[in-house]
C-alpha positions as CSV (number, residue, x, y, z in Angstrom):
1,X,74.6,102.1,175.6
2,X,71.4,103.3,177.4
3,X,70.4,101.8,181.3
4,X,67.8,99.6,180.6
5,X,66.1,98.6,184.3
6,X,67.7,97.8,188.1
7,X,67.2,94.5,189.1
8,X,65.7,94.4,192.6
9,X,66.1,90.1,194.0
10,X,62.7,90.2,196.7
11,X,61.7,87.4,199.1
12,X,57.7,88.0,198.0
13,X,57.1,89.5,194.8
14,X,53.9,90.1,195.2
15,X,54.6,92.4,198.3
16,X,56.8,94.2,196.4
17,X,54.6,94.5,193.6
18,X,51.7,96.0,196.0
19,X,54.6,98.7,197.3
20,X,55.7,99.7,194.0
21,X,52.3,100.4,192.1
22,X,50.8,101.3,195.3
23,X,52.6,103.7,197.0
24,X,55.3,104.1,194.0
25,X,52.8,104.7,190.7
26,X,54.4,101.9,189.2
27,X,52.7,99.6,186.3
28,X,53.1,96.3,185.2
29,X,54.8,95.8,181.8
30,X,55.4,92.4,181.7
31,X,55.5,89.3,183.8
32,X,57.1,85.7,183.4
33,X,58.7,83.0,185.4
34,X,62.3,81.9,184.3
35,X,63.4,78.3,185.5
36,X,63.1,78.8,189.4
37,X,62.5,82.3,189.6
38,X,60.0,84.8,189.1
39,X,60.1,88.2,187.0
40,X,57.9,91.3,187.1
41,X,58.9,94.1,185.1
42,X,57.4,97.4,186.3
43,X,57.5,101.1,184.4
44,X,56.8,104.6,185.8
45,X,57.2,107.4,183.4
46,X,61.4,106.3,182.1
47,X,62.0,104.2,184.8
48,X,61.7,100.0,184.8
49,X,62.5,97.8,187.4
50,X,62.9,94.5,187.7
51,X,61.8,92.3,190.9
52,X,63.2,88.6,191.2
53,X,61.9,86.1,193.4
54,X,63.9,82.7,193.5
55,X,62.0,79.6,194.6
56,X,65.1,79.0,196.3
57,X,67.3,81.2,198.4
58,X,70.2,81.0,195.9
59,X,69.7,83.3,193.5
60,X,72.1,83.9,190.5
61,X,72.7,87.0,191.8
62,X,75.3,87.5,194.9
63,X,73.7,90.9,195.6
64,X,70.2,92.0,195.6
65,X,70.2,94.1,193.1
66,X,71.9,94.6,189.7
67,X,72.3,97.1,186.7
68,X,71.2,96.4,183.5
69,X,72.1,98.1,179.9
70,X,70.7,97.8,176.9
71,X,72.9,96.9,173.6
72,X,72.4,96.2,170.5
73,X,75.3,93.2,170.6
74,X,77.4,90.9,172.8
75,X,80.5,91.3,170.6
76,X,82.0,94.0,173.6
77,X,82.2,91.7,176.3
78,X,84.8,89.3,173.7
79,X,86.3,92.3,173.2
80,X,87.2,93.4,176.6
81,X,87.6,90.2,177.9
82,X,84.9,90.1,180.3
83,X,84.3,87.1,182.7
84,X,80.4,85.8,182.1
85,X,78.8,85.0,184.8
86,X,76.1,83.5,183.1
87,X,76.0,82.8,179.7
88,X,73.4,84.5,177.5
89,X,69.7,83.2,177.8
90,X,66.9,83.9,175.5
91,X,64.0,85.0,176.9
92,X,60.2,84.2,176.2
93,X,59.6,87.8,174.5
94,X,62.7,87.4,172.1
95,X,65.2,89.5,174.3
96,X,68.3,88.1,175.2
97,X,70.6,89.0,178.1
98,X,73.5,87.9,179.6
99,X,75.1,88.6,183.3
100,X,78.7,89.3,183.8
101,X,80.9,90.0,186.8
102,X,82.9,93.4,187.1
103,X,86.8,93.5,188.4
104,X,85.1,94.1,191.8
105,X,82.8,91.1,191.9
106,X,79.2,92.8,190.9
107,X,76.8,91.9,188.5
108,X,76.0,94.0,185.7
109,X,73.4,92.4,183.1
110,X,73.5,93.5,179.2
111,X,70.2,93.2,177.1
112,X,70.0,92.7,173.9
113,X,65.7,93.5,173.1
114,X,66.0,92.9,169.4
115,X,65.5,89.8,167.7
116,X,67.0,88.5,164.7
């Protein structure tokens, strides 16, 4: 399992978006909006980050940030018994992810960027 992106949640996204491929040498790789909210992937060199803006102040995430991993299935989080936090969504580009909650309360998302 590789790190796929940090989440970033922001209150203006396109703000951030000025300081990140401004001042950062960051470039947009892709852009959609997802029910309430708002998502701009950004790349420099390895790195991708993801910004969030909700239309609302309750986000699904309890931080602002989160990790996110790459995998090629869900099967794992079955097999550990690990609590979802929210239950897998497909995306418009044919990825799928899925947020869970760690012992401790975080949020770690899992991606899944194949389709079937």
């Amino acid at each position: 399992m590789n790190l796929h992106h940090i989440g970033i949640e922001v209150k203006d996204i396109e703000q951030s978006r000025k300081f990140y491929e401004h001042v950062l040498g960051f470039q947009e790789e892709t852009y959609f909006k997802l029910n309430d909210e708002k998502i701009l992937f950004l790349k420099r060199q390895n790195l991708l980050l993801e910004l969030i803006q909700s239309s609302n102040n309750e986000s699904i995430m309890v931080q602002r940030y989160h990790l996110c991993f790459e995998t090629e299935s869900f099967q794992f989080i079955k097999d550990n018994n690990l609590t979802i936090y929210e239950e897998p969504i497909k995306l418009e580009n044919g990825w799928e992810t899925v947020f869970i909650k760690n012992s401790d309360g975080e949020l770690v998302e899992f991606l899944k960027c194949t389709q079937e």
